[in-house]
C-alpha positions in Angstrom: 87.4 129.5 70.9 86.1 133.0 70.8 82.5 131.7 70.2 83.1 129.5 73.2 83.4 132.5 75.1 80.8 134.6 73.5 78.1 131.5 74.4 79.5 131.6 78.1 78.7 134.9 78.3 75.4 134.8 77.5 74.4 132.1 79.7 76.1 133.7 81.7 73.7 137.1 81.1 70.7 135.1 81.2 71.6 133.4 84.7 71.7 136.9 86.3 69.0 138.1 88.1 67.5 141.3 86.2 68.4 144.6 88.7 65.7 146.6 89.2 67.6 149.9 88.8 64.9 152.4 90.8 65.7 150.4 93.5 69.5 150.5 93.2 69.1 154.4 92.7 67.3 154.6 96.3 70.0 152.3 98.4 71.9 153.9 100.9 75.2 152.4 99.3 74.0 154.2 95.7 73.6 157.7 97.3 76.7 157.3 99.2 78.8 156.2 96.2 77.2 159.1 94.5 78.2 161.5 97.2 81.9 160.2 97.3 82.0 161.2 93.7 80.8 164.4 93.9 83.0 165.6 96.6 85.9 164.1 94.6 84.9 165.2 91.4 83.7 169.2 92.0 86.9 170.4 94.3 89.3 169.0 91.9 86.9 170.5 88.8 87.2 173.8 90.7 90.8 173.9 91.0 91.5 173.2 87.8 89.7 175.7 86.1 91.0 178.2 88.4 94.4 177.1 87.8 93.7 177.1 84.0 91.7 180.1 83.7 94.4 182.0 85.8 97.2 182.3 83.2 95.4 184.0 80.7 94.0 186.5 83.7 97.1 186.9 84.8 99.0 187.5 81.4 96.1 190.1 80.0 95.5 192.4 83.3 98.9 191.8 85.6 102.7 192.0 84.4 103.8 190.1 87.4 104.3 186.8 85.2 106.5 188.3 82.4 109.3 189.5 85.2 112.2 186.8 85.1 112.1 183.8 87.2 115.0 181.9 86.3 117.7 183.6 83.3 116.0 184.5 80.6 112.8 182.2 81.5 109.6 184.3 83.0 107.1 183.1 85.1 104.3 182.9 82.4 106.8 180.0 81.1 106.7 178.5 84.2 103.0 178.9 85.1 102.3 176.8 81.3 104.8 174.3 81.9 102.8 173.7 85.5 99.5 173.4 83.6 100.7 170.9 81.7 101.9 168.7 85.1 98.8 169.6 86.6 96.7 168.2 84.1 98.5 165.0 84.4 98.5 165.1 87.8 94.9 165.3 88.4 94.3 162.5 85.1 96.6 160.0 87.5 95.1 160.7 90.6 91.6 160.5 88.8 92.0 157.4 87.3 92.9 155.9 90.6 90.7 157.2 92.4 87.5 156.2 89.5 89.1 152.6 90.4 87.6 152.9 94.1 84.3 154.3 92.7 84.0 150.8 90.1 84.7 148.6 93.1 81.9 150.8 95.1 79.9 150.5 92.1 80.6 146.9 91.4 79.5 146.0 95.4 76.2 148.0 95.0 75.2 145.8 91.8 76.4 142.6 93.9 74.4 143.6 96.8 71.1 144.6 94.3 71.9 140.9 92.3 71.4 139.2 96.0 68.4 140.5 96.2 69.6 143.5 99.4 68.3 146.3 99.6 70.1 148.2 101.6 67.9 151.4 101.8 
């Protein structure tokens, strides 16, 4: 069965028309996609290292994070436990959001397989 599907596939390949990728580089839809992304992808790089970078700042020239925020805790403890929801935080929201960016993608290569060019 699973050289059934490998054989499908290939025909499959060779029924395609071949993408000229220069092309799909210069359409509208491409530049757009790659815009999205970039204004997804830099703000939410930004914040991050901010946010990560700021602990050890903090810790090494300020004393405000080792006064008491709850008990015994500090804020420093805090502030680490928040990095650690952070960076799942943004992973989740990246992850769905990369999903909208493969069905962008996966357009543009339909569009480019058609033969559009939508420059």
């Amino acid at each position: 069965m699973h050289m059934g599907a490998e054989k499908e596939y290939k025909q499959e390949q060779r029924a395609t028309k071949e993408v000229d990728y220069v092309q799909v580089i210069e359409s509208k839809s491409f530049k757009k996609l790659m815009h999205d992304r970039r204004k997804f992808i830099i703000p939410l790089t930004i914040f991050f290292l901010v946010f990560y970078f700021l602990l050890p700042i903090l810790t090494s020239y300020t004393t405000f994070l080792n006064t008491p925020a709850i008990g015994d805790i500090s804020w420093v403890w805090l502030f680490a436990l928040a990095q650690f929801v952070m960076t799942w935080v943004l992973c989740t929201v990246y992850v769905k959001k990369a999903a909208s960016f493969d069905k962008q993608a996966d357009q543009i290569m339909k569009e480019m397989e058609q033969g559009g060019d939508s420059r």
